[in-house]
N, C-alpha and C positions, 0 to 999 in steps of 0.2 A: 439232341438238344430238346430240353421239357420246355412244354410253353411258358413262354412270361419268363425266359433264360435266355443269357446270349452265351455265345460258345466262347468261351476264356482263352481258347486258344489262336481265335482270330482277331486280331485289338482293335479292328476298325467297326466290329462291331460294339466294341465298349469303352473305346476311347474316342469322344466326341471331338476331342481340341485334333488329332492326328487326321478322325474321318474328315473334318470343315478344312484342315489343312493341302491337304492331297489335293483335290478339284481345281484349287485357289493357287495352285504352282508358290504356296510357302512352304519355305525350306524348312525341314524336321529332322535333326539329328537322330539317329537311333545307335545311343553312347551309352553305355552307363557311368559315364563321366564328362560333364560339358567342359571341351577344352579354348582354348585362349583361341584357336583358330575357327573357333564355331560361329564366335561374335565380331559382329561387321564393325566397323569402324562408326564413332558417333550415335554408340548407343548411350540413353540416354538413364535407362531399369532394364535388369534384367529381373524376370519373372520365372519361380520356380515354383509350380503347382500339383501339389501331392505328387513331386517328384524323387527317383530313387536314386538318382545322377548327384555326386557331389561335384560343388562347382569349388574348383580351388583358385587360391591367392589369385594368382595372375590372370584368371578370367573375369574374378569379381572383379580387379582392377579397370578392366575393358569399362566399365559402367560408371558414367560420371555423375551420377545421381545416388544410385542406391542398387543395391542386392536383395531381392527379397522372396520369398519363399512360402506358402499357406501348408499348415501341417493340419490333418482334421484329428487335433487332440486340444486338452487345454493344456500347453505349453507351460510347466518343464513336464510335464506327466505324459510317459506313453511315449518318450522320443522311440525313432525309430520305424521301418518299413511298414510295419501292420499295428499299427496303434490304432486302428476302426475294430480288426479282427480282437487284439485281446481288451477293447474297450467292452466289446458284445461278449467274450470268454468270461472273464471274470466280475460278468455281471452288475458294468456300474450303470448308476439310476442317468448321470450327467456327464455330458460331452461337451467338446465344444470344438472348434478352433482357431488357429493363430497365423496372424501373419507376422514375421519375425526379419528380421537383416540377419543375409548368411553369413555366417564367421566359419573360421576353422574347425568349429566344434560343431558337429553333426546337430542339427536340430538346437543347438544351446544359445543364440544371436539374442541380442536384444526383440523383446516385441512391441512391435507396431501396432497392433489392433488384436482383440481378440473376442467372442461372445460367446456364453454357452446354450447348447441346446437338452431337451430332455429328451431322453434314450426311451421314445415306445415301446411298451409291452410287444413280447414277438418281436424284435426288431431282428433283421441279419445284419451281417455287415454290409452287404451290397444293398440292402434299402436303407439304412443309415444314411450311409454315403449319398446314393440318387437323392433320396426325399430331402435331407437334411445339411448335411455337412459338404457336399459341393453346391448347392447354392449358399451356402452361409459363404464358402469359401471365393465364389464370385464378389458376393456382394462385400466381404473383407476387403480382397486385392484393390476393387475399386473402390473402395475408400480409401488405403494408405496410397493408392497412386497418385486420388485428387490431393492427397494432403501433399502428397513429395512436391507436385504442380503448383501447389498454393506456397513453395518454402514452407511447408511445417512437418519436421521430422520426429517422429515419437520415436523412443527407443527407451524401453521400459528393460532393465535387466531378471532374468530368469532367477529365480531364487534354486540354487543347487544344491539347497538341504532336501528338497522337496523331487528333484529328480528320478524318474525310472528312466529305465531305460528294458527294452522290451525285446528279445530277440527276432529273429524273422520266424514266419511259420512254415515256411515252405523252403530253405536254405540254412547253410550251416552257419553258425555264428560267426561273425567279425569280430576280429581283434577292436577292442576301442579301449585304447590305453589312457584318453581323460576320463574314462570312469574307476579307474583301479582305484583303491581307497587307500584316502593319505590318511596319517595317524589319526586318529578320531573319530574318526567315517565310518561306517558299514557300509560294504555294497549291497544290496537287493540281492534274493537268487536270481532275478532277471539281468542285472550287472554282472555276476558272477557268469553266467551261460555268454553273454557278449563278449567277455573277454577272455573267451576258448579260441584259438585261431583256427581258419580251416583247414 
């Protein structure tokens, strides 16, 4: 391990919500799919942050309030696992991100809040994220929470002319058949590589 690194392959040194979890006897699923038995009865939001777990129909169900989710992209751009990584690849000046109500479409929900930030010169992805877009991403969630508590729900729809969609960098691509393109459409070659099955 270089200094001023943590070891990737330990996640309690780099996931902060799992390390403050542990000590605190809160329960952490380790799914890569949150299911309907994971959620207690009488919840009220379920919160999904820069998570790679999809939450289907009948869990978001469990929540009488709201579903929601913080992506650190500017929503519909970059859906997908490493939208920080090819935010810093393909060299954009401006980031941002979104908190969004999960739907059935990966990353595609209506959005609830969202701000951009500017991508420093030298930036990585992992100082992105630390310096920039997981406090953007605190400071998001609690604001759409206060608003869900005040009765005020945003839900802004995603414009899907404007959509990418980004494969993972480290895994094989997923099938994702709402991106196949209906008459009209062009896919992205990043659309095109998502929808290679594994």
């Amino acid at each position: 391990m270089r200094k001023g690194r943590t070891d990737d392959s330990d996640p309690m040194s780099w996931d902060r919500l799992r390390a403050w979890s542990f000590p605190r006897d809160i329960p952490w699923t380790e799914a890569t799919e949150l299911r309907e038995h994971h959620i207690p009865e009488k919840v009220d939001i379920i919160v999904a942050a820069h998570s790679h777990a999809f939450i289907g129909r009948r869990t978001r169900a469990r929540a009488k309030v709201a579903v929601i989710g913080y992506h650190p992209s500017l929503l519909p751009l970059h859906r997908g696992r490493d939208a920080i990584r090819w935010t810093i690849r393909d060299g954009d000046r401006v980031t941002g991100g979104s908190v969004y109500h999960l739907t059935e479409r990966t990353d595609g929900g209506p959005i609830a809040a969202q701000e951009h930030v500017l991508v420093p010169p030298g930036a990585t992805a992992e100082s992105l994220w630390r310096e920039q877009l997981a406090p953007l991403g605190v400071r998001l969630l609690l604001r759409v929470v206060n608003d869900l508590a005040n009765d005020v729900r945003i839900e802004v729809p995603q414009d899907e002319k404007l959509a990418t969609w980004e494969p993972s960098m480290d895994s094989a691509p997923l099938y994702k058949p709402e991106l196949i393109a209906l008459p009209g459409n062009v896919a992205s070659t990043a659309d095109k590589w998502a929808l290679i099955e594994r």
